[in-house]
C-alpha positions as CSV (number, residue, x, y, z in Angstrom):
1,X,-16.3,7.3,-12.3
2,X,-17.0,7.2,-16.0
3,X,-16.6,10.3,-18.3
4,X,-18.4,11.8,-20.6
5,X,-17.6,10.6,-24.5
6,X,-13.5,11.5,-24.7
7,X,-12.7,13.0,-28.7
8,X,-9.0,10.9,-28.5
9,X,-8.6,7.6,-30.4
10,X,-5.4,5.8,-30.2
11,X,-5.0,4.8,-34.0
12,X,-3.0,1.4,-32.9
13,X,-3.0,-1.5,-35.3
14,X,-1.8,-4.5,-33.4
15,X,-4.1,-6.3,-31.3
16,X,-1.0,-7.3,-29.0
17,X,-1.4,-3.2,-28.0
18,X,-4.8,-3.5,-27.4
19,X,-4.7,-6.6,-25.5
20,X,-1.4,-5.2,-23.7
21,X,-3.3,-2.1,-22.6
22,X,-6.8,-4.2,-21.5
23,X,-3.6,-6.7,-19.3
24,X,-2.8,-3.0,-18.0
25,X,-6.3,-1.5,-17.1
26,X,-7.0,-4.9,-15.4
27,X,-3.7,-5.2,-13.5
28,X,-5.0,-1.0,-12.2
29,X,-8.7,-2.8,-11.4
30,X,-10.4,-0.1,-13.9
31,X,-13.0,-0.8,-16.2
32,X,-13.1,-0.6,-19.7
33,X,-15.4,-2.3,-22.7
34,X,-13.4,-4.8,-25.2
35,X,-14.8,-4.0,-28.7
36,X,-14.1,-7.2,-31.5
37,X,-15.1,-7.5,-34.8
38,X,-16.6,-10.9,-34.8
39,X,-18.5,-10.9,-38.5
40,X,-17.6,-9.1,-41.6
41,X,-19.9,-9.3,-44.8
42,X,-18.3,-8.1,-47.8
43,X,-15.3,-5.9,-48.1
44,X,-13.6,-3.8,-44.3
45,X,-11.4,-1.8,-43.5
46,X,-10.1,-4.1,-40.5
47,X,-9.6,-8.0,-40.2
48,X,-12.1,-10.3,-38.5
49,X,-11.2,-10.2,-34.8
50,X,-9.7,-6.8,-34.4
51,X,-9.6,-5.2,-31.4
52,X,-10.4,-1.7,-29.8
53,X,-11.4,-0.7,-25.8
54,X,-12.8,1.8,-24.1
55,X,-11.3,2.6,-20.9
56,X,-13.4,4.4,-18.0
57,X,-12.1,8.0,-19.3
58,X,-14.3,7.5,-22.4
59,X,-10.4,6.8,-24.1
60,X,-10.4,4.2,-26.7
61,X,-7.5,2.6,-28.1
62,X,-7.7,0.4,-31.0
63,X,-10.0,1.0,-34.1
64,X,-12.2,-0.9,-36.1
65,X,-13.0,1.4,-39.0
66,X,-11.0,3.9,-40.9
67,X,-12.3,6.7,-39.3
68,X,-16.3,6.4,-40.3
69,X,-17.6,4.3,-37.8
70,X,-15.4,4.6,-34.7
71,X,-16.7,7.8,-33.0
72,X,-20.2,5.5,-32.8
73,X,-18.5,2.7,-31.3
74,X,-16.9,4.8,-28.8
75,X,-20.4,6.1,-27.9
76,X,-21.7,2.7,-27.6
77,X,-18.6,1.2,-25.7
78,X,-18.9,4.2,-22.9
79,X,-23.3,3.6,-23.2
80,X,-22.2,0.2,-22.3
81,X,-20.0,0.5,-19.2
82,X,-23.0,3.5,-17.9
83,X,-25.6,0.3,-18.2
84,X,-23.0,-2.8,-17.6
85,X,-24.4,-5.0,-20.5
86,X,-23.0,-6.4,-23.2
87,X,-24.4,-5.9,-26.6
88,X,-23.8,-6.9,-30.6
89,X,-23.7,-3.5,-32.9
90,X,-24.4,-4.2,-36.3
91,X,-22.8,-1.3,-39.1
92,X,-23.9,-1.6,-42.5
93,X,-26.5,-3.6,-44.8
94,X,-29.3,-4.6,-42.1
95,X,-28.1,-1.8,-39.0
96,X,-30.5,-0.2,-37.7
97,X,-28.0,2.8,-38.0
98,X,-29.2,3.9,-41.7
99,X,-27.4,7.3,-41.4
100,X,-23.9,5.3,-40.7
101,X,-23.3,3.7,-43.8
102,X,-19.9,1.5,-44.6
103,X,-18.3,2.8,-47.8
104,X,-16.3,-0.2,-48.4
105,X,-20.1,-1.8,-48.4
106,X,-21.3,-4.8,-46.9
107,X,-21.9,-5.4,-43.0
108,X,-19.5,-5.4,-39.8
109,X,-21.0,-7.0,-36.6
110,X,-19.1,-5.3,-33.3
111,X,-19.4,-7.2,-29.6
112,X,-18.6,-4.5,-27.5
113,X,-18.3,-6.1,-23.6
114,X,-18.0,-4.0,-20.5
115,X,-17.2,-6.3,-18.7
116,X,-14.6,-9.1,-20.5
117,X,-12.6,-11.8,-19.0
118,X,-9.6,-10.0,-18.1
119,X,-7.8,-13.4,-16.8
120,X,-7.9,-14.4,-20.5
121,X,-6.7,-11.1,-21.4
122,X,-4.0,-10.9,-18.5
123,X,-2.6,-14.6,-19.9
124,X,-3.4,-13.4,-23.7
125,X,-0.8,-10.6,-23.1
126,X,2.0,-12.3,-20.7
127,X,1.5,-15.5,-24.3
128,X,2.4,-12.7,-26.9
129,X,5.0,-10.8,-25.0
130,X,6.5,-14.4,-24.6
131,X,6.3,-14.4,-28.8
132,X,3.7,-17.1,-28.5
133,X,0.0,-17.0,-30.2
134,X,-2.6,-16.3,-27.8
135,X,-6.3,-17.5,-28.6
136,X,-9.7,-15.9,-26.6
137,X,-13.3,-16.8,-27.0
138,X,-16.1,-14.4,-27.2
139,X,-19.7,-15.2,-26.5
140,X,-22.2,-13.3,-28.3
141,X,-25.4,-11.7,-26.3
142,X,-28.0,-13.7,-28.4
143,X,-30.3,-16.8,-27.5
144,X,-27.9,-19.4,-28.4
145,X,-25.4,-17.5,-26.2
146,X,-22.8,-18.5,-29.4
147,X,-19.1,-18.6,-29.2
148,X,-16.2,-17.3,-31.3
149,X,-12.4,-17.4,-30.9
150,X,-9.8,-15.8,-32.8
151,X,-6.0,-16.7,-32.1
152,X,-3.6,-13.6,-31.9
153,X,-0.2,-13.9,-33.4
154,X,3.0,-12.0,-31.8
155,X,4.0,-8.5,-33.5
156,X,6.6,-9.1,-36.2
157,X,10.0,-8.2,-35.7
158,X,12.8,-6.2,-37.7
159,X,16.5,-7.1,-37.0
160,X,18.6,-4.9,-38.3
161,X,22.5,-4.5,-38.8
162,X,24.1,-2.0,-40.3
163,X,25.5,1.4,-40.2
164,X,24.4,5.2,-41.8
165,X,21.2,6.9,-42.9
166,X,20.0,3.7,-44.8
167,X,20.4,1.7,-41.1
168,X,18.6,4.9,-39.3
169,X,16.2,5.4,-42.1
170,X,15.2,1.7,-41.9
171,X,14.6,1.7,-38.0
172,X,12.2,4.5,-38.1
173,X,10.2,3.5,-41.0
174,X,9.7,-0.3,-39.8
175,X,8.7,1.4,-35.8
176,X,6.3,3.5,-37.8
177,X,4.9,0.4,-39.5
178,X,4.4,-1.4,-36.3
179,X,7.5,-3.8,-36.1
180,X,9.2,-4.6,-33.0
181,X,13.0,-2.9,-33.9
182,X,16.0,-4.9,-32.9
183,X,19.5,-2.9,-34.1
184,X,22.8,-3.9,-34.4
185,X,25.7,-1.6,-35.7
186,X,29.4,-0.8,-35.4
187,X,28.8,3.1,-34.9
188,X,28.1,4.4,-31.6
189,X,26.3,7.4,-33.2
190,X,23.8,5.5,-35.3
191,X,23.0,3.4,-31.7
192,X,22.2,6.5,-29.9
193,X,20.2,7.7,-33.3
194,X,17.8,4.3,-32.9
195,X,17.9,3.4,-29.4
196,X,14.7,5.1,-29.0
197,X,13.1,3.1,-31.3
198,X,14.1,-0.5,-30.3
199,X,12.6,-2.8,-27.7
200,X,15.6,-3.2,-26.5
201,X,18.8,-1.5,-26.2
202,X,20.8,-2.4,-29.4
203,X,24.2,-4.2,-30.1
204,X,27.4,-2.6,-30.2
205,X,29.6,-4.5,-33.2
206,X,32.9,-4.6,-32.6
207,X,34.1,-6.9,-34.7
208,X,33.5,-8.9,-37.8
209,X,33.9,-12.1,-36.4
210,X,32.0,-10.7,-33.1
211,X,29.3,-13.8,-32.0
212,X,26.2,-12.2,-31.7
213,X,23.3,-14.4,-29.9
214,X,20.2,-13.6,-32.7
215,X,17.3,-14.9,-29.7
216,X,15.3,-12.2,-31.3
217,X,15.2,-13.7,-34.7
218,X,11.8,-16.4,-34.7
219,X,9.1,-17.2,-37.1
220,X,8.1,-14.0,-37.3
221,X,11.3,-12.0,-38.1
222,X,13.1,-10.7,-40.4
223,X,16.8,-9.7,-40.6
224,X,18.6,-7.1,-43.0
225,X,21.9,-6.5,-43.2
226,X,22.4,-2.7,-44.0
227,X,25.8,-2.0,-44.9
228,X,28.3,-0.1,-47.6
229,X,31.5,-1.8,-45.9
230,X,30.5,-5.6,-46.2
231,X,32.7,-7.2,-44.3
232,X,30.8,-7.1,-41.6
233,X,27.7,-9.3,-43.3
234,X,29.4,-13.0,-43.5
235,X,29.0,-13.9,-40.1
236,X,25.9,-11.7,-39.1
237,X,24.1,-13.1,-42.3
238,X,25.8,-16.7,-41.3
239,X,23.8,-16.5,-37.9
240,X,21.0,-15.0,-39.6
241,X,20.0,-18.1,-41.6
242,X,20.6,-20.6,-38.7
243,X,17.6,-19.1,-37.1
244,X,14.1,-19.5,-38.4
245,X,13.8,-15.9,-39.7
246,X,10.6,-15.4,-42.2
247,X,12.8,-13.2,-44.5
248,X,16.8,-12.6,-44.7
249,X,18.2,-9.8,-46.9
250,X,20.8,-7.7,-48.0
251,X,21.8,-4.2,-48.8
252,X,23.9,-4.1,-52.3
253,X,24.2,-4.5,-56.1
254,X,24.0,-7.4,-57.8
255,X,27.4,-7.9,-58.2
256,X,28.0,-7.3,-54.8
257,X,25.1,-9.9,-54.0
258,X,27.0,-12.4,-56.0
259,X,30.4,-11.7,-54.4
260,X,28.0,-12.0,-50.8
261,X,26.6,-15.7,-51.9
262,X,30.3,-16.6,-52.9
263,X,31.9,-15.5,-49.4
264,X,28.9,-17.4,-47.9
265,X,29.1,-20.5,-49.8
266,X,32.7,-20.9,-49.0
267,X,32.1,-20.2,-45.4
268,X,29.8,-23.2,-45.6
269,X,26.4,-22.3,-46.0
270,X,24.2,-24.9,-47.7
271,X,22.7,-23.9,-51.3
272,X,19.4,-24.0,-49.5
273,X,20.0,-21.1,-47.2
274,X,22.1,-19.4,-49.7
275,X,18.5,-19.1,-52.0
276,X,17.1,-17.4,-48.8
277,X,19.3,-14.7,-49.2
278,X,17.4,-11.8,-50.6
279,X,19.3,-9.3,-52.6
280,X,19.1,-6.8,-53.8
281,X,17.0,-5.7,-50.9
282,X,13.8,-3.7,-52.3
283,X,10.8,-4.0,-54.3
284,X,12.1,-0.9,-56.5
285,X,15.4,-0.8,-57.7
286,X,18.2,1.4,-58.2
287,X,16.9,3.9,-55.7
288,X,19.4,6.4,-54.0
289,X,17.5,8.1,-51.3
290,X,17.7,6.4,-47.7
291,X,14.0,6.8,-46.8
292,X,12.7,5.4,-49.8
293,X,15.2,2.4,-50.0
294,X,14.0,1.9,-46.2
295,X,10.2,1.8,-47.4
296,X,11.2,-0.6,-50.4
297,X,13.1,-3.1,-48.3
298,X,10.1,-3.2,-45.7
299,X,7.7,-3.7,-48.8
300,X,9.6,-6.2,-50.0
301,X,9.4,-8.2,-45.6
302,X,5.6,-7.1,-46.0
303,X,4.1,-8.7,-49.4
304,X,5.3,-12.3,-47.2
305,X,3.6,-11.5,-44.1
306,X,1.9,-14.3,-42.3
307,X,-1.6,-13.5,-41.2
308,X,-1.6,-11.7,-37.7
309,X,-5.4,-13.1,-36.2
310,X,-6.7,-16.3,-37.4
311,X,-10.5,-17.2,-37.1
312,X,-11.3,-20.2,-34.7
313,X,-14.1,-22.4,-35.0
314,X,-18.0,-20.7,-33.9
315,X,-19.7,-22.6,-31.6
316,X,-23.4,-23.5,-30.1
């Protein structure tokens, strides 16, 4: 039976959650509405084709505002499963919501569906848990009965190896920022201090010349090597840059870089893979506090972000 409006919002940002929880609430056979944003004009707070849902507790998780619009859309979303219809929400210039305005301006059109296709959503989810981009089509309630599709890239993941309250620091800061966390380190403390945060249980090092199978590390990955004691980087980093990994870095000074890229060279590494070695690690240098040198190095990973959803083609 559906609720009454709930007050809780789960503030998630990736539409892999969202679509992971709507795979969930299917696989349970309960109802929920699947909210996208399928037209922005002017500036938002959220891309094109996020995604939120309203389960049948009146729960939604996923947003699609920064906090001014989103209480509405949860009234609308639970309005919609009471009635079963589907219907197009317009916030903004042109809503018939005058007292709701946008204060980034412009216009946001919201589909909110009570009843989606949860096969697309079931294979949507099992695609991006795979680490493969997962595209779904929405068709708009109007006369043309109009289509739009938006393809949903994996979450990006952080590999990191290392050891100390930089390593640790690092781990929480990139799970906070949404990252999948992937941890490597020769200290059995600092594995029981991130194991919570990785999605899967990390690597014990115990050895320099250890192989290490890097299957995590994809087009949308990045690695850091987080060590004071660097013998441990040459073959990590080696392995590192045999993969595809979107960003490969360092923890050191430039002197210690250079001495890095030398040991590297000489272990064979092409010049090419050499320049992909970033190092220092960090937007801001020369800082000395573990938290904030984890926020810099995860700046640095974020200003070369791919997109994560990508607008398909609308359609008659």
């Amino acid at each position: 039976m559906i609720k009454t409006l709930a007050d809780d919002i789960a503030y998630v940002e990736h539409p892999s959650d969202v679509i992971a929880s709507a795979a969930d609430l299917a696989r349970q056979g309960r109802p929920f509405a699947l909210i996208t944003s399928v037209a922005i004009e002017g500036g938002a707070a959220r891309d094109l084709g996020s995604l939120a849902l309203v389960d049948d507790t009146g729960r939604m998780v996923g947003y699609l505002s920064n906090g001014c619009i989103d209480k509405d859309i949860q009234f609308h979303a639970t309005e919609a499963l009471h009635s079963g219809s589907k219907r197009l929400v317009r916030y903004g210039n042109g809503s018939q919501f005058a007292d709701l305005t946008l204060p980034c301006g412009g216009a946001l059109d919201v589909l909110i569906d009570p009843a989606p296709d949860t096969a697309a959503l079931t294979l949507a989810n099992e695609a991006l848990v795979g680490r493969k981009p997962a595209r779904l089509v929405f068709v708009l309630p109007d006369d043309d009965a109009r289509e739009v599709s938006f393809t949903y890239a994996p979450k990006f993941r952080l590999v990191l190896a290392g050891r100390g309250a930089i390593f640790r620091s690092t781990a929480q800061v990139g799970q906070s920022a949404g990252f999948q966390i992937f941890a490597l380190s020769p200290d059995e403390d600092d594995i029981n201090a991130v194991a919570g945060l990785c999605d899967q249980p990390p690597t014990h090092l115990t050895s320099p010349q250890q192989p290490v199978a890097f299957d995590a590390l994809d087009d949308r990955s990045a690695f850091l090597t987080l060590f004071h004691d660097h013998e441990w980087e040459p073959e990590l980093l080696r392995l590192a840059l045999s993969s595809p990994a979107l960003f490969v870095g360092a923890l050191g000074s430039m002197r210690t870089h250079a001495a890095r890229l030398e040991r590297l060279a000489a272990a064979g590494v092409s010049a090419d893979n050499l320049l992909r070695v970033k190092g220092p690690i960090g937007l801001v240098p020369s800082l000395r506090e573990a938290p904030l040198i984890a926020i810099s190095a995860i700046a640095e990973i974020v200003s070369g972000l791919p997109a994560t959803i990508q607008t398909g083609e609308a359609a008659a």
